[in-house]
mmCIF file as gemmi writes it, N, C-alpha and C atoms, coordinates in Angstrom:
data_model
loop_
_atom_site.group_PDB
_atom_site.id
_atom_site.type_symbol
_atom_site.label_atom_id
_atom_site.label_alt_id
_atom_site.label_comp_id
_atom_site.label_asym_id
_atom_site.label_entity_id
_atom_site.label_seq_id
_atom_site.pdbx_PDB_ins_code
_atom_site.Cartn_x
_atom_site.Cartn_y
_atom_site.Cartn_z
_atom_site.occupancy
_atom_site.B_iso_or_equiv
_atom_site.pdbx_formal_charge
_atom_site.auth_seq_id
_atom_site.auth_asym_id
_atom_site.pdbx_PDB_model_num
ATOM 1 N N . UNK Axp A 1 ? 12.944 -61.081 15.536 1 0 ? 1 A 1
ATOM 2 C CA . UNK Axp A 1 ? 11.732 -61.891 15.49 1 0 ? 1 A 1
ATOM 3 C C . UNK Axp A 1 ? 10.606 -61.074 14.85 1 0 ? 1 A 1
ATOM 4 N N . UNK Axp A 2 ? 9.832 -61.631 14.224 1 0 ? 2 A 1
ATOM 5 C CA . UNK Axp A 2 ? 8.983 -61.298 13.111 1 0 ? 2 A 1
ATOM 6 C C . UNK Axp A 2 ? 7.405 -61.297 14.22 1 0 ? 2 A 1
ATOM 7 N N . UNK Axp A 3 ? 6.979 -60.096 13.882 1 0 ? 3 A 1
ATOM 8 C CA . UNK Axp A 3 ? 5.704 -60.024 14.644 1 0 ? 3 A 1
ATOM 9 C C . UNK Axp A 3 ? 4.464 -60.833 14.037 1 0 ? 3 A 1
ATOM 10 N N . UNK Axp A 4 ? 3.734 -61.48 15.135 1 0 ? 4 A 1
ATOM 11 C CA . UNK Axp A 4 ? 2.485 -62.74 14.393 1 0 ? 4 A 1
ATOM 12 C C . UNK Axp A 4 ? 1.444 -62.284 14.073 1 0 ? 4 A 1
ATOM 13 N N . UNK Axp A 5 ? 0.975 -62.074 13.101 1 0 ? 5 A 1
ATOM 14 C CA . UNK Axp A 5 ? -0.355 -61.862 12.507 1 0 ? 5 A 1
ATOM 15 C C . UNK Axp A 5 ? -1.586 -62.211 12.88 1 0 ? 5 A 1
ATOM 16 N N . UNK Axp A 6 ? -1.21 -63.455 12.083 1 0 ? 6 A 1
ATOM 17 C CA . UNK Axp A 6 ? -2.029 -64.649 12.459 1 0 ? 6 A 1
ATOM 18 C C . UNK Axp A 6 ? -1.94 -65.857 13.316 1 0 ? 6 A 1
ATOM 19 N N . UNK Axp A 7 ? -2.377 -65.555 14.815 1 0 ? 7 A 1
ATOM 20 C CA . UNK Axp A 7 ? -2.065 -67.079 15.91 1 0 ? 7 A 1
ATOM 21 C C . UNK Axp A 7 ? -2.372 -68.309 15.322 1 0 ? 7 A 1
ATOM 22 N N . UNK Axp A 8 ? -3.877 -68.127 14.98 1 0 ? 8 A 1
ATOM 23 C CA . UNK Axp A 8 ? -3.802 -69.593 14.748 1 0 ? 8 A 1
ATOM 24 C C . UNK Axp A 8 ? -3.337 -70.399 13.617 1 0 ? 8 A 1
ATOM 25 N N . UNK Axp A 9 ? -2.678 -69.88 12.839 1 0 ? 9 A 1
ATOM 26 C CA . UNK Axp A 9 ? -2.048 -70.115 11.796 1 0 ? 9 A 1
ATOM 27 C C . UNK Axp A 9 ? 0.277 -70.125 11.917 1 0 ? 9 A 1
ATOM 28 N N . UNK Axp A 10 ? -0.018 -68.947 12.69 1 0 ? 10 A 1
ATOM 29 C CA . UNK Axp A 10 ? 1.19 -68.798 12.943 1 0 ? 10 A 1
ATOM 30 C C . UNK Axp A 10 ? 1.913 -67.821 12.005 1 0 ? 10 A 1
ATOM 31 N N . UNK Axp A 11 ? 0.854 -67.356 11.452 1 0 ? 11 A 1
ATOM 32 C CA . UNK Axp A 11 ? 1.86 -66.376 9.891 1 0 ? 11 A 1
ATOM 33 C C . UNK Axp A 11 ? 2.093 -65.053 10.758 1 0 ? 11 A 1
ATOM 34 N N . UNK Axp A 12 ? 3.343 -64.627 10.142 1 0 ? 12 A 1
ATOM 35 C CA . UNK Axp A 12 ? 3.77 -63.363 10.688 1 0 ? 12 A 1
ATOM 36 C C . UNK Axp A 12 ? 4.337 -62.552 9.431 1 0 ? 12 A 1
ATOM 37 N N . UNK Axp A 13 ? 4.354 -61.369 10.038 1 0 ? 13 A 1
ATOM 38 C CA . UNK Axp A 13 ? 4.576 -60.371 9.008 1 0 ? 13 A 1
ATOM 39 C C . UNK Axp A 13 ? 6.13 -61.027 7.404 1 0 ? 13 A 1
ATOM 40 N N . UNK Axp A 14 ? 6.639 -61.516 8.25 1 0 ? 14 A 1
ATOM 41 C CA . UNK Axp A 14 ? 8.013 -61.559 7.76 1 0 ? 14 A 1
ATOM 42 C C . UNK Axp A 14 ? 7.499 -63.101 6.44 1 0 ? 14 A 1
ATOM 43 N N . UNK Axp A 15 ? 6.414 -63.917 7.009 1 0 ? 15 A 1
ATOM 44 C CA . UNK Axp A 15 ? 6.066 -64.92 5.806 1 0 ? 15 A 1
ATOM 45 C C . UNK Axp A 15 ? 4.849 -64.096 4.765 1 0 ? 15 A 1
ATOM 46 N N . UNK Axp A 16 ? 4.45 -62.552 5.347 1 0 ? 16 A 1
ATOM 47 C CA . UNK Axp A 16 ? 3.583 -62.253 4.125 1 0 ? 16 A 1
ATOM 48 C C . UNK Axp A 16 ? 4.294 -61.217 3.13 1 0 ? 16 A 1
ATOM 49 N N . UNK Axp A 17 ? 5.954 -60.987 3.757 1 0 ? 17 A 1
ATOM 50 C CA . UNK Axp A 17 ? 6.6 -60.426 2.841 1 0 ? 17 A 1
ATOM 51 C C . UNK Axp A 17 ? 7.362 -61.471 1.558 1 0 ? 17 A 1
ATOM 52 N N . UNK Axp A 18 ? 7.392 -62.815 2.507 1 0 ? 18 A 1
ATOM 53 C CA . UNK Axp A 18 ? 7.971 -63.365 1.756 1 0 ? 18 A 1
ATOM 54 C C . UNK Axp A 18 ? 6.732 -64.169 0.652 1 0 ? 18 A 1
ATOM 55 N N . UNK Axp A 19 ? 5.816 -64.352 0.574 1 0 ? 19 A 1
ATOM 56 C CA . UNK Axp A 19 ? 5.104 -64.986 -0.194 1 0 ? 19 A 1
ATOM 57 C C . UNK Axp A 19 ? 4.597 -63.606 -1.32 1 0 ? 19 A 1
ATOM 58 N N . UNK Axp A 20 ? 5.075 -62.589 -0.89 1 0 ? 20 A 1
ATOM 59 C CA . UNK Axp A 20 ? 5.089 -61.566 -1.607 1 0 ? 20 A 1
ATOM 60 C C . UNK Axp A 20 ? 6.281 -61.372 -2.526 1 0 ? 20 A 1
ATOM 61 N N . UNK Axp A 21 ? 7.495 -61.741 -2.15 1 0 ? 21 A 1
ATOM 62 C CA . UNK Axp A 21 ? 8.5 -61.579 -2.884 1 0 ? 21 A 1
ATOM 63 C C . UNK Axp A 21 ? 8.688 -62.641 -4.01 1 0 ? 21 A 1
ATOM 64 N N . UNK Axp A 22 ? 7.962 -63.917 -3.456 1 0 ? 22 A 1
ATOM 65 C CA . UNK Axp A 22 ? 8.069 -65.479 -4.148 1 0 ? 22 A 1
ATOM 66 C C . UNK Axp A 22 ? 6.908 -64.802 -5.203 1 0 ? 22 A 1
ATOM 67 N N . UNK Axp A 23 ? 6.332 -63.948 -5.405 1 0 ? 23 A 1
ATOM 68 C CA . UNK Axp A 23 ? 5.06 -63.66 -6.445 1 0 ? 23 A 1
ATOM 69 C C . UNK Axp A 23 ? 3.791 -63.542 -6.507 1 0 ? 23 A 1
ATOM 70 N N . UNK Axp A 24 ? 3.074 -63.571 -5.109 1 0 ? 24 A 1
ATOM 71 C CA . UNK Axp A 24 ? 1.594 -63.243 -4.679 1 0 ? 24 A 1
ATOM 72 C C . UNK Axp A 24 ? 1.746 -61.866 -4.93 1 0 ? 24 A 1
ATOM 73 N N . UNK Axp A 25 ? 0.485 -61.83 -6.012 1 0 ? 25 A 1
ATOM 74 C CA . UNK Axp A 25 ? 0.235 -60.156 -6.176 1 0 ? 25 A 1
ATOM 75 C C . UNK Axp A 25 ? -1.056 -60.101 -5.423 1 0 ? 25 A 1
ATOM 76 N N . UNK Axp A 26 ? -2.023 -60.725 -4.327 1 0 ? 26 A 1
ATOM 77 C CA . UNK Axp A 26 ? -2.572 -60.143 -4.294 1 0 ? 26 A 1
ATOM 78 C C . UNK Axp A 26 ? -3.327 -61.066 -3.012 1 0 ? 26 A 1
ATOM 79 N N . UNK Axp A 27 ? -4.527 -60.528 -2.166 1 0 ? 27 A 1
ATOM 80 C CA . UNK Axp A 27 ? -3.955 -60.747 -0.542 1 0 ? 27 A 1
ATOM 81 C C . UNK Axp A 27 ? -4.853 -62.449 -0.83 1 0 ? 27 A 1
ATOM 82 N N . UNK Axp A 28 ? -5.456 -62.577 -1.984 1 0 ? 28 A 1
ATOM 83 C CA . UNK Axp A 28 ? -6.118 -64.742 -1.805 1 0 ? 28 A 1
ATOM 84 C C . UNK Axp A 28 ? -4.873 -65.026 -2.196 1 0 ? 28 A 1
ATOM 85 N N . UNK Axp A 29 ? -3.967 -64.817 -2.642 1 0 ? 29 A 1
ATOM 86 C CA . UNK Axp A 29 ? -2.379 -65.564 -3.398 1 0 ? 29 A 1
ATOM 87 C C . UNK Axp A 29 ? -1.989 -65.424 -1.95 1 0 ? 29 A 1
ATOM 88 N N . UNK Axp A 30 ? -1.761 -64.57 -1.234 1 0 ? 30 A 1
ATOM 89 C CA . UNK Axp A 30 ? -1.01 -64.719 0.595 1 0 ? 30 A 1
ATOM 90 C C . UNK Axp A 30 ? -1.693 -65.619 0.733 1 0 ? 30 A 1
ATOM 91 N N . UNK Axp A 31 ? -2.683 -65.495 0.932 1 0 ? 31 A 1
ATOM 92 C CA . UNK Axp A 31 ? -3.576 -66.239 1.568 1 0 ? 31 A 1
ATOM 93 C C . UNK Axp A 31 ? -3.492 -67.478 1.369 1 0 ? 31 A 1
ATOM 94 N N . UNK Axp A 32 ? -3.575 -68.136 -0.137 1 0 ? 32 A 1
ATOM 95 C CA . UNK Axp A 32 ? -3.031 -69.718 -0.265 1 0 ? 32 A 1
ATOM 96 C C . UNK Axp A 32 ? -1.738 -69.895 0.17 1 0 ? 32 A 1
ATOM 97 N N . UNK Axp A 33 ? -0.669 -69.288 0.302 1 0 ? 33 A 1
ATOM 98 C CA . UNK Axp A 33 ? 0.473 -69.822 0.199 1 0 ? 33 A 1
ATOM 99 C C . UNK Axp A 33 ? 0.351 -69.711 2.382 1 0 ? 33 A 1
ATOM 100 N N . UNK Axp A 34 ? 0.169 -68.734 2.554 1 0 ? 34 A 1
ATOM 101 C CA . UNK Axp A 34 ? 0.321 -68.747 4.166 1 0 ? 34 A 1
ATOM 102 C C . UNK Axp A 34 ? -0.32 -69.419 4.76 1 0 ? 34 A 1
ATOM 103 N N . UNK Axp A 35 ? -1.538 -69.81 4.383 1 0 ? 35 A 1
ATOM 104 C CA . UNK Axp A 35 ? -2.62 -69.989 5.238 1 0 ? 35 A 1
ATOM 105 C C . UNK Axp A 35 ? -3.053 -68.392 6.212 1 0 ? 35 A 1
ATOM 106 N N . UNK Axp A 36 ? -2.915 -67.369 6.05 1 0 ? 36 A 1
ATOM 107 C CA . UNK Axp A 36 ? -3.324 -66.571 6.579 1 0 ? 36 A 1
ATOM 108 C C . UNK Axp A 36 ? -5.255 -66.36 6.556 1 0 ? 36 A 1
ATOM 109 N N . UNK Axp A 37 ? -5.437 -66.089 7.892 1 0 ? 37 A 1
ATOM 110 C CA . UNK Axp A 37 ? -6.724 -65.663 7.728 1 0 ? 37 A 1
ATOM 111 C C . UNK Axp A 37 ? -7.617 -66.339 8.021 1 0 ? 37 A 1
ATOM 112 N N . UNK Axp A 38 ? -6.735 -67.842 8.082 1 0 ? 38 A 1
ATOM 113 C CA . UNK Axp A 38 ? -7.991 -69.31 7.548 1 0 ? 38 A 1
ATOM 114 C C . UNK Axp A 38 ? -8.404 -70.046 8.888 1 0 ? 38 A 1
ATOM 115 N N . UNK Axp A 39 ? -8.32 -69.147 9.737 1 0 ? 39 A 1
ATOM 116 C CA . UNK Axp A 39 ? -8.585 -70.068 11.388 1 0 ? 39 A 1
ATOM 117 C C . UNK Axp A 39 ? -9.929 -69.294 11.751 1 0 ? 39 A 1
ATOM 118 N N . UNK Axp A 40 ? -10.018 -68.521 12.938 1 0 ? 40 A 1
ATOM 119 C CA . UNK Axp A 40 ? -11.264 -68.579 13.69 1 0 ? 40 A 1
ATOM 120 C C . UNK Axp A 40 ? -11.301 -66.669 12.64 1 0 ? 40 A 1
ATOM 121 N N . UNK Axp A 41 ? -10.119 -66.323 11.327 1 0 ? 41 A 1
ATOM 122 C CA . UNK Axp A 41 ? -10.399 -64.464 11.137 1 0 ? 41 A 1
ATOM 123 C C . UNK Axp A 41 ? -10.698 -63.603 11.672 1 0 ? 41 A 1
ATOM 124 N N . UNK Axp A 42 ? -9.928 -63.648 12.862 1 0 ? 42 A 1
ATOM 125 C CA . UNK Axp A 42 ? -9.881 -62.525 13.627 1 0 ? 42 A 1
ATOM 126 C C . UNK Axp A 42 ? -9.105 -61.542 13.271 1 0 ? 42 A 1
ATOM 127 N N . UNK Axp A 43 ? -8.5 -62.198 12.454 1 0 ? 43 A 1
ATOM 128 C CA . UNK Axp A 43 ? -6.819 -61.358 12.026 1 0 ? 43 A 1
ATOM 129 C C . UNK Axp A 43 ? -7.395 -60.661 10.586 1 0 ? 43 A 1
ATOM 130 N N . UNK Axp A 44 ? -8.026 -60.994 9.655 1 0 ? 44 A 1
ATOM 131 C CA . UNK Axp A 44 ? -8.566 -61.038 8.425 1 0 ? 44 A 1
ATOM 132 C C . UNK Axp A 44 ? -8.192 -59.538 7.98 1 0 ? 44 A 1
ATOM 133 N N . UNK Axp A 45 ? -8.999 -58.613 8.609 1 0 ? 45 A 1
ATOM 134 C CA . UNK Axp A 45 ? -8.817 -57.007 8.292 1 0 ? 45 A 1
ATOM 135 C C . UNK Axp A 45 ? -7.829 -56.735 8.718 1 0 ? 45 A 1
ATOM 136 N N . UNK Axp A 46 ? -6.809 -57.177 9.91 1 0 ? 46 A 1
ATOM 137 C CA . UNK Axp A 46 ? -5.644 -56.339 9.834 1 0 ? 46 A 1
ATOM 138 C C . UNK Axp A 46 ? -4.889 -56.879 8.668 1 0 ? 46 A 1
ATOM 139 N N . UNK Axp A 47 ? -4.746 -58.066 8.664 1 0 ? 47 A 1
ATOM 140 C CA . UNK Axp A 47 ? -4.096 -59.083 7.658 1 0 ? 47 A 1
ATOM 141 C C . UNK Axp A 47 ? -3.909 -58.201 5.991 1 0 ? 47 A 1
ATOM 142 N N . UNK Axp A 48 ? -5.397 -58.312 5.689 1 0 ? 48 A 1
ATOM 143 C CA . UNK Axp A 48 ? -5.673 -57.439 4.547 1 0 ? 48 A 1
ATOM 144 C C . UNK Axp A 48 ? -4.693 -56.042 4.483 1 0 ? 48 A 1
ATOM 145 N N . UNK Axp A 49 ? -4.817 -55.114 5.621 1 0 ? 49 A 1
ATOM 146 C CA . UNK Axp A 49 ? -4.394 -54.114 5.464 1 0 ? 49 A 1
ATOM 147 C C . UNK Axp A 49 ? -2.818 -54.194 5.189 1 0 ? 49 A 1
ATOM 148 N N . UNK Axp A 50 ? -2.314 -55.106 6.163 1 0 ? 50 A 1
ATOM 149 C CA . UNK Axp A 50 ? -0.56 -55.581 5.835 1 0 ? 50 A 1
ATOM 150 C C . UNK Axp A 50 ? -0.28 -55.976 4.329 1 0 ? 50 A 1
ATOM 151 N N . UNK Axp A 51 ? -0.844 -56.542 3.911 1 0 ? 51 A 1
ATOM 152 C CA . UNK Axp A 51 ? -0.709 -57.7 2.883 1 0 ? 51 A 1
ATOM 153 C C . UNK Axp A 51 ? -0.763 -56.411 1.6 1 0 ? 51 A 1
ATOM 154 N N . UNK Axp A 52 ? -1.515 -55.51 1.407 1 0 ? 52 A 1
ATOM 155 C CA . UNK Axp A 52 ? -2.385 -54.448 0.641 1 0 ? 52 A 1
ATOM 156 C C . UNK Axp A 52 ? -0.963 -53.433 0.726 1 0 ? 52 A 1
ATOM 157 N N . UNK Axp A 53 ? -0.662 -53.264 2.278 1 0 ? 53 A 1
ATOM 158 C CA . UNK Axp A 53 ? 0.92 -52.205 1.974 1 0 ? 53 A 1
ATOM 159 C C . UNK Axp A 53 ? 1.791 -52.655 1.407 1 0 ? 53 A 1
ATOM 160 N N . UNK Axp A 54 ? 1.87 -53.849 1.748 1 0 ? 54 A 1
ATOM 161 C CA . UNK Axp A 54 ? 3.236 -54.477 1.511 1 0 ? 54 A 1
ATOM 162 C C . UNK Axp A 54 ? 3.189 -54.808 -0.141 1 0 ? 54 A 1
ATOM 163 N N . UNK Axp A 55 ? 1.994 -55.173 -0.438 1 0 ? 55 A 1
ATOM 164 C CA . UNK Axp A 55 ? 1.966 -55.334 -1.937 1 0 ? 55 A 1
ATOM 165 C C . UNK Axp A 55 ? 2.18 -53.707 -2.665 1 0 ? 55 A 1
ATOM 166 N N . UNK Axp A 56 ? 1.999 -52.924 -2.369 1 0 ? 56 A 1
ATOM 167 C CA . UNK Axp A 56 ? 2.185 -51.428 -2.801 1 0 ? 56 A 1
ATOM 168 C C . UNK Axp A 56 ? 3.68 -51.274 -2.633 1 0 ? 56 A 1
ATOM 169 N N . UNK Axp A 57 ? 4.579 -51.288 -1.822 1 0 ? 57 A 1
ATOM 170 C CA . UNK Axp A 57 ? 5.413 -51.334 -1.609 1 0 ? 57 A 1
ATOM 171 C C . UNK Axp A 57 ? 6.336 -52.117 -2.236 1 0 ? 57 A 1
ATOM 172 N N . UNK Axp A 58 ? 5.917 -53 -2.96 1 0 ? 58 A 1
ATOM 173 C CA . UNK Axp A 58 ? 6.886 -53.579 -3.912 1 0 ? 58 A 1
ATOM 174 C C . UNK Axp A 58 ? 6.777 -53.515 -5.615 1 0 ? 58 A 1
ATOM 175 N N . UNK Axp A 59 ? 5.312 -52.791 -5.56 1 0 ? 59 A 1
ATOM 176 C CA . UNK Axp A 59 ? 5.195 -52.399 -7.382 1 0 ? 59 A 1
ATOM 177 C C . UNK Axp A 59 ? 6.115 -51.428 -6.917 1 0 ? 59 A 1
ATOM 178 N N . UNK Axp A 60 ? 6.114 -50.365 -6.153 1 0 ? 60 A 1
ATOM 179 C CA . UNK Axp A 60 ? 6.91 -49.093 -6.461 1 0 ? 60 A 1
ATOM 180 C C . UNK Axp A 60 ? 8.071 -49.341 -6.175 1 0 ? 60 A 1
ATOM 181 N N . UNK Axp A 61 ? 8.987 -50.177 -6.172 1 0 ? 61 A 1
ATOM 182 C CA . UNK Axp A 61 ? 10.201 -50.775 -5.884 1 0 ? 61 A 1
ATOM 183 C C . UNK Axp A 61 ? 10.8 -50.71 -7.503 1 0 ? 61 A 1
């Protein structure tokens, strides 16, 4: 099970890898495709910080 990011949305780590793999280079492209971020942003800065590794992590791939 994929840890949740975002409650009120429901996004978890495992849908910001995948909207990463589908071709979001960058954390407003997560962001449209997840809906991450878009509820009360509480999550926003950790969100960012996930979204920011994980995108690093796949140029150097």
């Amino acid at each position: 099970m994929s840890k949740v990011i975002c409650s009120c949305k429901n996004v978890t780590k495992k849908d910001i890898k995948k909207s990463i793999e589908n071709g979001a280079t960058s954390f407003k492209e997560v962001k449209q495709e997840t809906h991450l971020a878009k509820g009360c942003g509480k999550c926003k800065k950790k969100a960012k910080k996930i979204v920011t590794k994980a995108l690093k992590k796949m140029k150097s791939k």
